[in-house]
C-alpha positions in Angstrom: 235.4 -140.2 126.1 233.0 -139.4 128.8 232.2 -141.8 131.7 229.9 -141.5 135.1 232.9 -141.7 136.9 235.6 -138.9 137.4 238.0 -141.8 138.2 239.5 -143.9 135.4 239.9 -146.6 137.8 236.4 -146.6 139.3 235.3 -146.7 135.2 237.5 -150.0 135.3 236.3 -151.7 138.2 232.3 -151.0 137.1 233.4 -152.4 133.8 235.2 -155.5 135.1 231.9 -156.2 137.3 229.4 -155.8 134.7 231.5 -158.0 132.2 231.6 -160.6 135.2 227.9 -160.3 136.1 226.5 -159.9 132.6 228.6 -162.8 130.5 227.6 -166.0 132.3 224.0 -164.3 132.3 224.0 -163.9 128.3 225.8 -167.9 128.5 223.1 -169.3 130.4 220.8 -167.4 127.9 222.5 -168.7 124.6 222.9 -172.2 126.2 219.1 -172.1 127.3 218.7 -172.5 123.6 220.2 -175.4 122.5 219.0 -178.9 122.6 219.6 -181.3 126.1 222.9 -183.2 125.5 226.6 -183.1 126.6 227.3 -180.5 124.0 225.2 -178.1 125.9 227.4 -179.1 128.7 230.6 -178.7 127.4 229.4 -175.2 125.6 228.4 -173.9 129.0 231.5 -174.8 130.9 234.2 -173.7 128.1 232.0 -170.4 127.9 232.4 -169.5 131.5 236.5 -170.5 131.3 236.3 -168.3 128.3 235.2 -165.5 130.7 237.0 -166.0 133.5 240.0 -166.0 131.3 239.0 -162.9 130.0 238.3 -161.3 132.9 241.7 -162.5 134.5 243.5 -161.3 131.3 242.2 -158.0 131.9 243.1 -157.5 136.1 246.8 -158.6 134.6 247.1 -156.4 132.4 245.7 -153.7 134.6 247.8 -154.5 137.2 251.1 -155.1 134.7 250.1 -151.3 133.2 250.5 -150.0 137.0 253.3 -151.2 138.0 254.9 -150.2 134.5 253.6 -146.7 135.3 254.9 -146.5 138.9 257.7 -147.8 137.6 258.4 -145.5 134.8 257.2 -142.6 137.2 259.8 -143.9 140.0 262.6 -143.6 137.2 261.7 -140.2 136.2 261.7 -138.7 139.2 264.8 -139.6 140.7 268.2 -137.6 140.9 269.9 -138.5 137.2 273.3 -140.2 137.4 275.8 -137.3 136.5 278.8 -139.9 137.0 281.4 -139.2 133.6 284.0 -141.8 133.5 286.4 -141.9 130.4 
């Protein structure tokens, strides 16, 4: 896969914004075109908790797959245990 960026983590970042700026735009759209009441209300407000849910789901899981990697990488690189005990 090719991105504008060189950085994976720039790619994310770019993505993250443009989900964040571009979902309650496309809400405010779809809710535009319903009828006035409180379920146009209650459409508009559980869509944008949708999204932020989504888009805090995502930075945990970003940030849950770094420190796994660091992790792992921290692990790999240190002196093994050549300790024998019988």
């Amino acid at each position: 896969m090719k991105t504008l960026t060189k950085n994976y983590s720039d790619f994310f970042s770019r993505t993250l914004a443009g989900v964040a700026i571009g979902a309650p735009m496309l809400l405010v759209c779809a809710v535009s075109q319903l009828p006035e009441g409180t379920e146009r209300g209650e459409f508009m407000v559980y869509g944008l908790g949708a999204v932020v849910a989504v888009l805090v789901g995502a930075q945990v899981l970003r940030a849950a797959y770094n420190w796994g990697f660091s992790k792992a990488l921290r692990i790999a690189t240190s002196e093994p245990n050549r300790s024998v005990t019988a």
